[in-house]
N, C-alpha and C positions, 0 to 999 in steps of 0.2 A: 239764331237770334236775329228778329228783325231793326232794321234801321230805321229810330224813328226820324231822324237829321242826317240821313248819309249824304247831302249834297249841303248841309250847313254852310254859310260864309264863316272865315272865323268872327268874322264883325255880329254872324247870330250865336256861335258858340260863345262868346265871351258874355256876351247881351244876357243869354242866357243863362250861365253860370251866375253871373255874380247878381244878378236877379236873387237864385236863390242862396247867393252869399248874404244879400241884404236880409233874406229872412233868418238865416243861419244868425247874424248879427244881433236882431232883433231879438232875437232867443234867447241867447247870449246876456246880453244887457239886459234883459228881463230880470233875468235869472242871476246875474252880481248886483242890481239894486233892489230887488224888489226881494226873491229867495231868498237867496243870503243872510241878511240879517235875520232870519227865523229858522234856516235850515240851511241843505246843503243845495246850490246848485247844480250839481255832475247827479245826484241821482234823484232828483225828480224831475224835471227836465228832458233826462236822457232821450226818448223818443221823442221829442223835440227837435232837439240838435241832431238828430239821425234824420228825421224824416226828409228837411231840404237837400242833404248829400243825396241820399236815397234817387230821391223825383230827378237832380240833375243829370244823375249819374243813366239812369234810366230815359231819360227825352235825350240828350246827348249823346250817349252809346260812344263818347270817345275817350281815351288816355287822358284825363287833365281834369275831366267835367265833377270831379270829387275835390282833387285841389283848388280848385278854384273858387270852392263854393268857401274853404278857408278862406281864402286871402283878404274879405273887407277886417275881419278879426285878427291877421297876422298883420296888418298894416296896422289899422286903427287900435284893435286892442293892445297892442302893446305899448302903445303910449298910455295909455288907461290903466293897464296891469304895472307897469314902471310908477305910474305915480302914484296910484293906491297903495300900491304893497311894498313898493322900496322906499318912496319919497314921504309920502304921508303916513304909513301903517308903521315903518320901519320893521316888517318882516321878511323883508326878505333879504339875503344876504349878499346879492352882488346884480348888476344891470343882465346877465347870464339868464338867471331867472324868467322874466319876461320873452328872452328870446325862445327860452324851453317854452315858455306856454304856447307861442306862437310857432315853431317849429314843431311840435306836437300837432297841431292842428293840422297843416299842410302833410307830415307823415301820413297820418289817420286816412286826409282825402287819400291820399298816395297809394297807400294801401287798399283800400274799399274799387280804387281806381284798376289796378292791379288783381285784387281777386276777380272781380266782376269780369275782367277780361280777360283771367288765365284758367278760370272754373273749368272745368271739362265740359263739352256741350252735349253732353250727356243729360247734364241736371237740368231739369225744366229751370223757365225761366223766372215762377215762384219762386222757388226753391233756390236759385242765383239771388234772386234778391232777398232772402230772409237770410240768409248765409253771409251778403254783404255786410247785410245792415247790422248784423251779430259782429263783424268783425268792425263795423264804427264804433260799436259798443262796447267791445275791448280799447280800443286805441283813446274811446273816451272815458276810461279806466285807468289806462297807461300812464297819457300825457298829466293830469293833475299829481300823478301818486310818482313818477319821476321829477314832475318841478318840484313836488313838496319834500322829498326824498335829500335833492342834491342843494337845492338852492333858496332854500328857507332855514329858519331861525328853528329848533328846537321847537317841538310843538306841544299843545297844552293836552291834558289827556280827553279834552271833549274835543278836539278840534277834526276837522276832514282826512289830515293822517292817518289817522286814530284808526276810527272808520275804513280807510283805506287798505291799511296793514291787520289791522285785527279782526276787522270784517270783514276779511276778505271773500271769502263764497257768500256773503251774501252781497258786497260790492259786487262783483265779478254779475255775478247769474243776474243781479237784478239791470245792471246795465244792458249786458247782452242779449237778455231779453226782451229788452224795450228796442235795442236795437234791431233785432230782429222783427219785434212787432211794425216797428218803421219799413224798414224793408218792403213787407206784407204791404203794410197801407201803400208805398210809393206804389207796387207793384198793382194793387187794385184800383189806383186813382191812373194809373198810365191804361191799365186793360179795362178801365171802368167796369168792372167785377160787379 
């Protein structure tokens, strides 16, 4: 694997992570005001929210450059998720909740940060990255279907639940393959393919 920042400051690693935290963000909020109310967020989206882990994890090449691209959503979104859904919605069932959605997120980077750098170097470097990005695409599976699992009210039978638990292969496959498609793109917009 080549280094594309092996001499980074952390002043450019940080810069640069949450760079594409801001778009991760941007996604994000797209996708709870404007999706939402017509659909579901988490799967159409998906290669959205892969693709800035993706590109960071890939210019950075270090432990951290996946979590990090969470943290403007584990800060800020959970002041947003606490008020939406505990304070105003009154669905959710304890301030716990919010910190799942946002600790979910930071796992995800965690993980994506982790396979990338434990893959066997074996696997070309495509193939590192359509494998990472399949595995954001689990953890962006995970993280909603575990807050809505332990720390929500009883859900209605059309709600993201629903979808979640009884959809499951086709939640599953359709995320992961978005994530994965992200992967791909970070990997062709890095090797301009």
């Amino acid at each position: 694997m080549e280094s594309t920042l092996s001499t980074s400051s952390p002043w450019v690693f940080w810069k640069t992570a949450l760079l594409f935290g801001a778009v991760h963000f941007l996604v994000m909020t797209y996708g709870a005001f404007v999706i939402e109310p017509a659909d579901c967020q988490w799967v159409i989206p998906a290669y959205f929210m892969a693709l800035p882990v993706m590109l960071s994890i890939l210019t950075l090449r270090r432990i951290g450059a996946g979590v990090m691209v969470f943290l403007p959503y584990a800060i800020i979104g959970f002041f947003m998720v606490y008020y939406m859904d505990y304070i105003s919605l009154h669905t959710m069932l304890s301030v716990w909740g919010a910190v799942a959605w946002c600790l979910g997120g930071l796992l995800t980077g965690l993980v994506a940060d982790f396979a990338f750098r434990f893959l066997p170097p074996s696997i070309s470097e495509k193939w590192r990255a359509i494998l990472v990005g399949a595995t954001i695409g689990l953890g962006i599976y995970l993280t909603p279907l575990v807050a809505m699992t332990f720390f929500y009210i009883p859900q209605s039978p059309e709600s993201h639940y629903t979808l979640f638990t009884r959809g499951v292969a086709y939640s599953i496959s359709w995320l992961v393959v978005n994530g994965g498609f992200a992967g791909y793109t970070a990997y062709a917009i890095h090797k301009r393919v």
